[in-house]
N, C-alpha and C positions, 0 to 999 in steps of 0.2 A: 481584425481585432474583435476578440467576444468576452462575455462574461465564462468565466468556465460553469459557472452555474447554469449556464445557457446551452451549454452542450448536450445533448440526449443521453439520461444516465448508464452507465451500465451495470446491472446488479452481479457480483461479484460470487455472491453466497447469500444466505438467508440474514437480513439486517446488516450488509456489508455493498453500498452503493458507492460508484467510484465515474468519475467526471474527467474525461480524458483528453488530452490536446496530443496533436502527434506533428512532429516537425521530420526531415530529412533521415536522422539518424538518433532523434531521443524520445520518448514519451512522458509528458509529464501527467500526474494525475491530482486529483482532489479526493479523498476518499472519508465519508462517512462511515461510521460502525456506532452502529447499537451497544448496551452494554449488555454485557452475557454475550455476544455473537464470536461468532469463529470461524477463522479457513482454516482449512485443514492443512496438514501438511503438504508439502509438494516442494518443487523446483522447477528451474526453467532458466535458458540459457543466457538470458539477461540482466546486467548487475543494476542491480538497483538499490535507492538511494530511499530510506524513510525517515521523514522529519516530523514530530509531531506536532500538532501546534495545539491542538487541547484533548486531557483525556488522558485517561492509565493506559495501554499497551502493553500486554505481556506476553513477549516472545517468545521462542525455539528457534536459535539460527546455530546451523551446524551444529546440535546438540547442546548446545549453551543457553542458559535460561538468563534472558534479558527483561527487565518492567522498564519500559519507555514514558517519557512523562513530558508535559508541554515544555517546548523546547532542547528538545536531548534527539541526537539524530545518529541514524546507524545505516552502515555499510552492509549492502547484502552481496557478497563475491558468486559470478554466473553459478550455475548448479550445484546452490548450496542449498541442502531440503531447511526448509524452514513453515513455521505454524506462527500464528496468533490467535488471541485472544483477548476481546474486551472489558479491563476489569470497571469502565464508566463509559459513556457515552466518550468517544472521539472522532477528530478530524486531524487527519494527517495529512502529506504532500509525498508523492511516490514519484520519483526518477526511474526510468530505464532506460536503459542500453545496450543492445540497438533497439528502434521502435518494439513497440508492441502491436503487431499486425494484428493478435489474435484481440484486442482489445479496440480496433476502430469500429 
């Protein structure tokens, strides 16, 4: 048992730092963003789960324009291209499945 703050961070993108546990078959993460910061679009064959817990959020999943806000939570279906975007400082909590190998 650890603090996830205590995990070695991994920087994600520029002002996009993300703190990751990894079990059997899922990854859970912690993720910091700056406001103004952004990933780019992309996909990847893991569905994943984003909860926000503080902070504007505004998406691109599958072409659909989402603004996420503390406590509102969204479904990302395996290789669906998706972006964001930080309209304030946020911290959010990211599920995948299966692990994320490329993230330990």
């Amino acid at each position: 048992m650890s603090l996830i703050k205590d995990i070695k961070p991994k920087p994600l993108a520029p002002g996009l730092t993300g703190y990751y546990a990894h079990g059997e078959r899922m990854t859970l993460g912690l993720v910091e963003i700056e406001a103004g910061s952004q990933l780019a679009e992309h996909k990847h064959p893991h569905e994943q789960i984003t909860y926000i817990i503080e902070g504007q959020l505004d998406m691109m999943i599958g072409g659909e324009p989402y603004s996420l806000t503390a406590g509102m939570v969204h479904v990302i279906p395996s290789n669906t291209l998706h972006s964001a975007m930080a309209k304030t400082d946020c911290k959010l909590i990211d599920v995948f499945n299966p692990v994320r190998e490329d993230y330990r």
